[in-house]
C-alpha positions as YAML, in Angstrom:
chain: A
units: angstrom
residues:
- id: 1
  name: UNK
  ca: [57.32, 176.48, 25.72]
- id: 2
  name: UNK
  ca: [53.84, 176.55, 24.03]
- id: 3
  name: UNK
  ca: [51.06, 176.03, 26.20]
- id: 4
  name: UNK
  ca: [48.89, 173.65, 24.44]
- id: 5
  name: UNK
  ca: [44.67, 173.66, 23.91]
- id: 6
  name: UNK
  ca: [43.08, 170.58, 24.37]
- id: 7
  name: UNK
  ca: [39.78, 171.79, 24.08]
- id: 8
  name: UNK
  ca: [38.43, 169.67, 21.63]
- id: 9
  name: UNK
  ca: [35.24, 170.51, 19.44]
- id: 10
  name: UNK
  ca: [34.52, 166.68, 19.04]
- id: 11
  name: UNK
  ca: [36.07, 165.42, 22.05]
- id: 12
  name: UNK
  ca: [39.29, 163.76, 21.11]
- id: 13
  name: UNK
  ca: [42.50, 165.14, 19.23]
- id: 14
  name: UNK
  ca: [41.77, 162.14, 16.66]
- id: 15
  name: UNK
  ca: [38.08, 163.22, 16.06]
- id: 16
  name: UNK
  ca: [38.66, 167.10, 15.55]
- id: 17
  name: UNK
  ca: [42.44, 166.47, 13.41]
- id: 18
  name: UNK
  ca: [40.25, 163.67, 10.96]
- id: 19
  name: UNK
  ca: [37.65, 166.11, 10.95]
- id: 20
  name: UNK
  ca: [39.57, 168.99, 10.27]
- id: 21
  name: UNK
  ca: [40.85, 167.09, 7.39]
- id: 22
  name: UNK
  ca: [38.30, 165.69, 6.01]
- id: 23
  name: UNK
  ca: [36.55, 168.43, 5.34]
- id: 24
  name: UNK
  ca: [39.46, 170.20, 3.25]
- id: 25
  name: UNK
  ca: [40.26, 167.09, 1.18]
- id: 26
  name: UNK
  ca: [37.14, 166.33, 0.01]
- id: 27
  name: UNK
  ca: [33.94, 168.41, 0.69]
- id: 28
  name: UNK
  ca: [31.69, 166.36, -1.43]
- id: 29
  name: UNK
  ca: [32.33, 163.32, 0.39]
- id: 30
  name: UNK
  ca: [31.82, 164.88, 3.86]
- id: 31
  name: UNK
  ca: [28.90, 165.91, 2.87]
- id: 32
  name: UNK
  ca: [27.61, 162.71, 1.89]
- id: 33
  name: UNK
  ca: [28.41, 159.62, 4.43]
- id: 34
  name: UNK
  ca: [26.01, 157.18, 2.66]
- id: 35
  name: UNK
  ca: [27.41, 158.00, -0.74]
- id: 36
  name: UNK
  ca: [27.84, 154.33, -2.74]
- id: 37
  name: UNK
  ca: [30.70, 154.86, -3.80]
- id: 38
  name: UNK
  ca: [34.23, 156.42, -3.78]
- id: 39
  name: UNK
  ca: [35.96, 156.62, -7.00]
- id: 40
  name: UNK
  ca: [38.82, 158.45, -7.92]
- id: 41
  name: UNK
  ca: [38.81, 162.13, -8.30]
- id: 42
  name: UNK
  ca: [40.66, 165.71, -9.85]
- id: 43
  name: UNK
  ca: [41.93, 167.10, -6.98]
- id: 44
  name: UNK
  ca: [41.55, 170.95, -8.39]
- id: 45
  name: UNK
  ca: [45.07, 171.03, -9.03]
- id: 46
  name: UNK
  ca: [47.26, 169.15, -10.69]
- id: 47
  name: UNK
  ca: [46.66, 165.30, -9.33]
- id: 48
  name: UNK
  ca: [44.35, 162.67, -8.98]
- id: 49
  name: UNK
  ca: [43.14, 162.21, -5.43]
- id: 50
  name: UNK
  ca: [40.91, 159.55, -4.05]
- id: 51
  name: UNK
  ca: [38.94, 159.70, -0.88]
- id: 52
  name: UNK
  ca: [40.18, 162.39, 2.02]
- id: 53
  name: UNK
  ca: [43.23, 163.35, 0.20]
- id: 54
  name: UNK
  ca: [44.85, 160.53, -1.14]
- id: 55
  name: UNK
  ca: [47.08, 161.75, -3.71]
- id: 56
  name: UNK
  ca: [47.62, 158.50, -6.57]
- id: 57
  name: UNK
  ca: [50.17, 160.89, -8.49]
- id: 58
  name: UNK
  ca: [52.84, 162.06, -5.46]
- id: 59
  name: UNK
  ca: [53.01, 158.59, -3.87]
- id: 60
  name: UNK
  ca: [54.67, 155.73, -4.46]
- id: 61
  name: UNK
  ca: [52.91, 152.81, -5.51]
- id: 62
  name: UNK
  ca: [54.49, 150.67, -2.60]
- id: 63
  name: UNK
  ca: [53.13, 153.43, -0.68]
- id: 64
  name: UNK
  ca: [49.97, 153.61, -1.80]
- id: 65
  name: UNK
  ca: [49.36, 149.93, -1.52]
- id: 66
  name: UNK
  ca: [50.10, 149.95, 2.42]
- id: 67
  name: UNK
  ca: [47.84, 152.90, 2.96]
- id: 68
  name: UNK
  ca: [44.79, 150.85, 0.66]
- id: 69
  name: UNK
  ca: [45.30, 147.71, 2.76]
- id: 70
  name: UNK
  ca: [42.84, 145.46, 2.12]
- id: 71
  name: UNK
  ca: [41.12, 147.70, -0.38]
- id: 72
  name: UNK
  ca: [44.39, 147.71, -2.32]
- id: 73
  name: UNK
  ca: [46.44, 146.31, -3.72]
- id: 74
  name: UNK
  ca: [46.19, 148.65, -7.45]
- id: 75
  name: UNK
  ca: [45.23, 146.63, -10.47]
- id: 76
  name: UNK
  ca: [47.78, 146.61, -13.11]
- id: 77
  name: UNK
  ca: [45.62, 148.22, -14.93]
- id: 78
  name: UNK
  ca: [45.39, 151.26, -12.47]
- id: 79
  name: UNK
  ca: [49.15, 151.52, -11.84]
- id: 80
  name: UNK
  ca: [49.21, 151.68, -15.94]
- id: 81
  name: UNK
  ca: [47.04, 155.19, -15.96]
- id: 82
  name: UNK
  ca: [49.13, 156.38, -12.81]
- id: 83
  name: UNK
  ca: [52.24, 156.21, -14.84]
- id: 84
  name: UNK
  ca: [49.90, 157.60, -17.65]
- id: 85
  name: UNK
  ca: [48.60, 160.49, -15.62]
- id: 86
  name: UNK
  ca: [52.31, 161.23, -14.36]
- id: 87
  name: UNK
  ca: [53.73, 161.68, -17.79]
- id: 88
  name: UNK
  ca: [51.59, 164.45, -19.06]
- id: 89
  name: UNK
  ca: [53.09, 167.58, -19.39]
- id: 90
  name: UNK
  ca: [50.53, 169.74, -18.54]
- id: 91
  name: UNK
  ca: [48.84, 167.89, -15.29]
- id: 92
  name: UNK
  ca: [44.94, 169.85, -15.50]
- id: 93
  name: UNK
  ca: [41.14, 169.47, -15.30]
- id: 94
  name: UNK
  ca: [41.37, 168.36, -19.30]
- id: 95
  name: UNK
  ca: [44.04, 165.88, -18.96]
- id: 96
  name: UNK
  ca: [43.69, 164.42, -15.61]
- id: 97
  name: UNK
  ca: [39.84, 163.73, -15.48]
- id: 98
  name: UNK
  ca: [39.55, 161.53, -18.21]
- id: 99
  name: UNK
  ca: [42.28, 159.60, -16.99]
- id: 100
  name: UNK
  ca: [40.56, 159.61, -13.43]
- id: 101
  name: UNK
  ca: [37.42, 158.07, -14.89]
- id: 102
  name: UNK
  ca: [38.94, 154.60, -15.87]
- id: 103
  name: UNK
  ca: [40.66, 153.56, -12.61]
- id: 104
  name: UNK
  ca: [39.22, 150.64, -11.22]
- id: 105
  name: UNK
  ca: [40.10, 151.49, -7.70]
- id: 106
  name: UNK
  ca: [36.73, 152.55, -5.43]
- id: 107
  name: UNK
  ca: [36.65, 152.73, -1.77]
- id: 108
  name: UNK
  ca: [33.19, 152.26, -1.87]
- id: 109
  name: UNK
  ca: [32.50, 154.40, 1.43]
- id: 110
  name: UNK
  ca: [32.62, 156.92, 3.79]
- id: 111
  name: UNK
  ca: [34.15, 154.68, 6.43]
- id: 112
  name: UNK
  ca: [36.58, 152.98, 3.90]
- id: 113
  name: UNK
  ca: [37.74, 156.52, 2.89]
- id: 114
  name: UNK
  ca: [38.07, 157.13, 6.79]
- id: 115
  name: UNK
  ca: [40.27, 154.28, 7.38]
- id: 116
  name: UNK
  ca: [42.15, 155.00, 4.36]
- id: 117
  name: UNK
  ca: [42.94, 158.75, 5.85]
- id: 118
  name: UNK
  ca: [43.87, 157.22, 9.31]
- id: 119
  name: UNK
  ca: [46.69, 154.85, 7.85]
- id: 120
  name: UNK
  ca: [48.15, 157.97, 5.51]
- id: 121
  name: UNK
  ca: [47.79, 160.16, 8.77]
- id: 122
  name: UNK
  ca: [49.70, 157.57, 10.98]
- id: 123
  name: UNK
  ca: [52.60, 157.74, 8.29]
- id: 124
  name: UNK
  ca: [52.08, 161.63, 8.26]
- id: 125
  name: UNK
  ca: [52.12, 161.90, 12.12]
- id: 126
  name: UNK
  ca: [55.62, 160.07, 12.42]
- id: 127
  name: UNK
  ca: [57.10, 161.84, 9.79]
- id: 128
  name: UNK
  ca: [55.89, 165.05, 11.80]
- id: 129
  name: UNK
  ca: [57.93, 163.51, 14.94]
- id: 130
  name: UNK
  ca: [61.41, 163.06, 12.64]
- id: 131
  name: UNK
  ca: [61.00, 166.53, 11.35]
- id: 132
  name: UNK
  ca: [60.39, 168.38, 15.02]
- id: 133
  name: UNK
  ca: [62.86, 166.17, 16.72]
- id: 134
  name: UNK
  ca: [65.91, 167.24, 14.55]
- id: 135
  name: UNK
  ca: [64.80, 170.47, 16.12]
- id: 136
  name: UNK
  ca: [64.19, 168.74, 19.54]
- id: 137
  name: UNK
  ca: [61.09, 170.04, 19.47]
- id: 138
  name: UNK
  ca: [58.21, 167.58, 21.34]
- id: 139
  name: UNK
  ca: [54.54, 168.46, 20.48]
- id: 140
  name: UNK
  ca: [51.78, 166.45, 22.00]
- id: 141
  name: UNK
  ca: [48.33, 165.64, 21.00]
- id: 142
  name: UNK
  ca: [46.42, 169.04, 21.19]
- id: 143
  name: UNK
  ca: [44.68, 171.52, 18.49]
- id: 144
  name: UNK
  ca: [48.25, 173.06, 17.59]
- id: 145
  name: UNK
  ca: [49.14, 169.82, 16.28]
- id: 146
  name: UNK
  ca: [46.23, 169.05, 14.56]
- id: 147
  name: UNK
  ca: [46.98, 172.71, 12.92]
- id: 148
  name: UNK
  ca: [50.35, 171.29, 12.06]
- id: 149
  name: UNK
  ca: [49.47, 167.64, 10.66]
- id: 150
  name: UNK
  ca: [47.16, 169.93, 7.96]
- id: 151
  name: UNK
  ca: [49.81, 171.68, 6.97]
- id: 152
  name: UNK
  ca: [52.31, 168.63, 6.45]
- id: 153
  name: UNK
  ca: [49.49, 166.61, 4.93]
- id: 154
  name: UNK
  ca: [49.36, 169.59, 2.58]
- id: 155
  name: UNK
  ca: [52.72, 169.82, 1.74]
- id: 156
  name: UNK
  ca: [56.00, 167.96, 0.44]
- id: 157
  name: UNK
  ca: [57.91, 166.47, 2.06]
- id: 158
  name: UNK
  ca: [62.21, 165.68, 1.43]
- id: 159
  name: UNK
  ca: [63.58, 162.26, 2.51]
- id: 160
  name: UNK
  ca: [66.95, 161.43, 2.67]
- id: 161
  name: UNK
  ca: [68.94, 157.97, 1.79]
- id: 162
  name: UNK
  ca: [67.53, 156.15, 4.98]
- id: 163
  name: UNK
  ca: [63.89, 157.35, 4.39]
- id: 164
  name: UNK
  ca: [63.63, 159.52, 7.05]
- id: 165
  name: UNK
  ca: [62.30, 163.23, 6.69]
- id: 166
  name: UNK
  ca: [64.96, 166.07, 6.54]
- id: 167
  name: UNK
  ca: [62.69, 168.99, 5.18]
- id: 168
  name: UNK
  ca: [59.57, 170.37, 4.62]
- id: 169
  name: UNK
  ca: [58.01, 172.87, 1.53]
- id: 170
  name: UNK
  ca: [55.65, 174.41, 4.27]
- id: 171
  name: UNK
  ca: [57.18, 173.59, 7.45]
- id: 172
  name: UNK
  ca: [59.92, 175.49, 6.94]
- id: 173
  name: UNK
  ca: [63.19, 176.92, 9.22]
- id: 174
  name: UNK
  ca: [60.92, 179.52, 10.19]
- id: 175
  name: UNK
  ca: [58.32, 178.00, 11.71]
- id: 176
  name: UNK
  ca: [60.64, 175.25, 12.93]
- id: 177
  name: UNK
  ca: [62.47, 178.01, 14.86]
- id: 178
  name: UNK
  ca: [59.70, 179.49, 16.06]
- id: 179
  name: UNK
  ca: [58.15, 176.60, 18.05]
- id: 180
  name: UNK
  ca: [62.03, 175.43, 18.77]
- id: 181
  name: UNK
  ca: [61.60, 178.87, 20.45]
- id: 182
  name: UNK
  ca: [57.91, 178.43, 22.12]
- id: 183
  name: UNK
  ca: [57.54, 182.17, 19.98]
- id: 184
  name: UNK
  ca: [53.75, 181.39, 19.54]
- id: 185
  name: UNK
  ca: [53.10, 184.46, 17.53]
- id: 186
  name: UNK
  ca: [55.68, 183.95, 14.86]
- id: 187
  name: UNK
  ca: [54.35, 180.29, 14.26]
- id: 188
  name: UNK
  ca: [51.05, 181.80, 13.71]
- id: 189
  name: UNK
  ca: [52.32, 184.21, 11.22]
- id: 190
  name: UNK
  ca: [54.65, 181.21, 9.63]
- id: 191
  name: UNK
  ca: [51.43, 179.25, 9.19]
- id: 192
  name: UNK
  ca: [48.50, 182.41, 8.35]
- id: 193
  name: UNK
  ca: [51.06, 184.32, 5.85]
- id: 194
  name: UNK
  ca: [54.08, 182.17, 4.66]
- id: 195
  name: UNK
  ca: [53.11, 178.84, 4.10]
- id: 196
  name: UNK
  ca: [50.75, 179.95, 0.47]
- id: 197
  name: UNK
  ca: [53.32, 180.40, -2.28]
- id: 198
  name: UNK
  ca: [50.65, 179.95, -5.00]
- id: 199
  name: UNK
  ca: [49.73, 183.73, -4.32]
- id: 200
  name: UNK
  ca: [52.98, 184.11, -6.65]
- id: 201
  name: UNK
  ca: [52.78, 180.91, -8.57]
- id: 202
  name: UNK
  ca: [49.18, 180.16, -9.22]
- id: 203
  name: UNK
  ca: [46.76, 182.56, -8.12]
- id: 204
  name: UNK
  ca: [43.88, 180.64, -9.44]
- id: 205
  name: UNK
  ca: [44.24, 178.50, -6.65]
- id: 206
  name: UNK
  ca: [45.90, 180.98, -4.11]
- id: 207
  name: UNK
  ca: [42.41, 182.19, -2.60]
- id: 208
  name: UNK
  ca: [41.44, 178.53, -1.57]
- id: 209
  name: UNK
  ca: [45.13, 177.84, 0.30]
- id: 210
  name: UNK
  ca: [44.50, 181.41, 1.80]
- id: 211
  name: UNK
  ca: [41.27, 180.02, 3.44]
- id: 212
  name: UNK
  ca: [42.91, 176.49, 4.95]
- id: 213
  name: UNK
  ca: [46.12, 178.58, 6.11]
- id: 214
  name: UNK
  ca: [43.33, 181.00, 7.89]
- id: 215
  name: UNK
  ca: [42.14, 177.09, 9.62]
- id: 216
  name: UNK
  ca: [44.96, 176.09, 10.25]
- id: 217
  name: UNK
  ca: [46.60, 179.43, 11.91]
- id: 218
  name: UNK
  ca: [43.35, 179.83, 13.66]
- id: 219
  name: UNK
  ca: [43.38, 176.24, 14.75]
- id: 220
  name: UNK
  ca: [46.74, 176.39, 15.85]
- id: 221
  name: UNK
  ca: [46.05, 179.54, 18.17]
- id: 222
  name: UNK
  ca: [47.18, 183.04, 18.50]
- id: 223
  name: UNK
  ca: [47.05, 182.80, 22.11]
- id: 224
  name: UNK
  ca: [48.36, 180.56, 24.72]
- id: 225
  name: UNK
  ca: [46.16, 177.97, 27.11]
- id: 226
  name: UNK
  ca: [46.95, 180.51, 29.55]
- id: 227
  name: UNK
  ca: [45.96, 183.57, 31.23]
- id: 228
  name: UNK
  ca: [47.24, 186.51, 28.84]
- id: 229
  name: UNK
  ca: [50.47, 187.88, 30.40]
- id: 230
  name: UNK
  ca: [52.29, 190.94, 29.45]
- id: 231
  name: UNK
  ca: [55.19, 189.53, 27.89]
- id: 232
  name: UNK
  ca: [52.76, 187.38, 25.99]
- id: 233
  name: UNK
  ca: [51.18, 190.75, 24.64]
- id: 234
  name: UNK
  ca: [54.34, 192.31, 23.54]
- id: 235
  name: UNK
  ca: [55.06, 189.13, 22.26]
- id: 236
  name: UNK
  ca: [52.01, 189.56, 19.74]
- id: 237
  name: UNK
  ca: [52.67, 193.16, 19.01]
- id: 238
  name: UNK
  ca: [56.12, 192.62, 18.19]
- id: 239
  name: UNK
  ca: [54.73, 190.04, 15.39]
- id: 240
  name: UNK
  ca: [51.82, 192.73, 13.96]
- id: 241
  name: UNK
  ca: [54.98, 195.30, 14.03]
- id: 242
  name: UNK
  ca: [57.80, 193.51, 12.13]
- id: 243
  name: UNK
  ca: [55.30, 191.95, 9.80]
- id: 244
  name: UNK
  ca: [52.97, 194.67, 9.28]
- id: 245
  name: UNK
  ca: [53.29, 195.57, 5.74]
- id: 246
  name: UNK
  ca: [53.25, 191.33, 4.64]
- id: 247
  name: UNK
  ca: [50.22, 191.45, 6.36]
- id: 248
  name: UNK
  ca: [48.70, 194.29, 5.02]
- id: 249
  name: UNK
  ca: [49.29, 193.34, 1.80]
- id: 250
  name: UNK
  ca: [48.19, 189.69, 1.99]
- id: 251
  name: UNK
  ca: [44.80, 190.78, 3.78]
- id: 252
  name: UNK
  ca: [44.33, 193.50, 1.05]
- id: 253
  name: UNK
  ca: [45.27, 191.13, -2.21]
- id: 254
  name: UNK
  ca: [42.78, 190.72, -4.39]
- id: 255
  name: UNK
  ca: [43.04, 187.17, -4.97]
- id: 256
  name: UNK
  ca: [42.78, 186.70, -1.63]
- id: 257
  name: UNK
  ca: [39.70, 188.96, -0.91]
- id: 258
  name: UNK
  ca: [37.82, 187.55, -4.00]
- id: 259
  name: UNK
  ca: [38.98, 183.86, -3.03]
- id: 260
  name: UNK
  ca: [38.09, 184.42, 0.62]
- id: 261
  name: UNK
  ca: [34.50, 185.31, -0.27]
- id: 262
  name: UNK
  ca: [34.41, 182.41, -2.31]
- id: 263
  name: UNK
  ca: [35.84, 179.98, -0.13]
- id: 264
  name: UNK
  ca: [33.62, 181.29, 3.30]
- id: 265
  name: UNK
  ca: [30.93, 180.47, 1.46]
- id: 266
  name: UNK
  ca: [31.75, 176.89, 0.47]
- id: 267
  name: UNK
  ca: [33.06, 176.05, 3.75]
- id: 268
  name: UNK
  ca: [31.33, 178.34, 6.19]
- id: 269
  name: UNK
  ca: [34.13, 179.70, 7.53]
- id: 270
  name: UNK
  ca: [35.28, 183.64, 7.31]
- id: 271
  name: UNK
  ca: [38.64, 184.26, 7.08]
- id: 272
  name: UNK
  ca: [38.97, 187.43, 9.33]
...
């Protein structure tokens, strides 16, 4: 069993997990709380995102909608250059943002964009329960979970015909096993080293996922709320020995050396 760190930069689990995510889904706007407006965005990938991480191309309208509240509902005319946007066959910088500058749809603030991110994240945060229980795995409010609503707000997630979550592209059987298991090391190697395949797929963007996995691993703790003990220690060294050579070659990649530099200094973060 994990022993879990409440020690919260900003006082509360809600204030450091918004926080946390904020600042990865849309720097810009953290950056700027009085900004006038909110409009819709390229997300540096392959979407359309608006606000802290609302992704208009991998959601459901219906979906959408409930999350907007009573921002929402979409125009007609916006659910038009979704299905616009979603039939391209190449999804980039030069297709989507032209696309992204005719929606109607503006949250017009910081705070809007907040509430926005709290009604996706409530969504997020049960579908995080579904996926742990089928493990029987409980996690409570504490900075591992915020580590682990990152990485599901990140990723993809498979429903099956009732709605309910079965999988997960980053929170995989590995990790799963390894906090089914309270093995605190492997999860932190799960999360740091396994959960960026675009250092195969896309390495243009690989450096930037290296630099939020770094967060999120260092978030979620290499070390238990506890005094260290020894089997805790062999624990760790057990990790660094059957995953030495992953490790030395992710750390030494030059994507990911030339994308950490770049990323530290966006973010302020390093990712040693």
């Amino acid at each position: 069993m994990l022993t879990l760190h409440t020690n919260y930069t900003l006082g509360s689990y809600q204030a450091d997990r918004d926080d946390f995510l904020e600042r990865r889904e849309n720097l810009p706007l953290y950056n700027d709380p009085t900004a006038p407006s909110v409009p819709p965005h390229f997300d540096g990938g392959s979407s359309i995102a608006i606000g802290f991480g609302l992704d208009l191309l991998n959601n459901s309208i219906a979906s959408i909608n409930n999350w907007l509240a009573n921002l929402g509902p979409l125009s007609f005319h916006d659910e038009q250059l979704i299905n616009q946007a979603k039939a391209l066959a190449i999804k980039n910088e030069a297709t989507l943002i032209p696309i992204a500058s005719q929606f109607e749809l503006n949250l017009q603030s910081f705070s809007n964009a907040v509430t926005v991110l709290d009604a996706i994240l409530a969504t997020k945060e049960g579908e995080l329960n579904q996926l742990l229980a089928s493990r029987g795995i409980v996690l409570d409010q504490s900075r591992e979970r915020a580590a682990l609503v990152s990485l599901y707000f990140n990723g993809r997630p498979k429903y099956n015909a009732q709605g309910q979550v079965v999988s997960h592209n980053l929170i995989g059987p590995n990790l799963l096993n390894a906090l089914a298991n309270g093995n605190r090391a492997e999860a932190w190697y799960e999360i740091r080293y396994q959960t960026n395949r675009e250092r195969i797929t896309d390495r243009r963007v690989a450096g930037g996922i290296a630099i939020r996995r770094y967060a999120e691993s260092d978030t979620f703790g290499l070390y238990e709320n506890a005094p260290l003990t020894d089997a805790e220690a062999k624990s760790i060294f057990r990790m660094y020995t059957a995953h030495r050579d992953v490790i030395q070659t992710y750390e030494s990649d030059s994507w990911n050396r030339k994308g950490a530099r770049l990323l530290s200094l966006r973010y302020g973060e390093t990712a040693a």
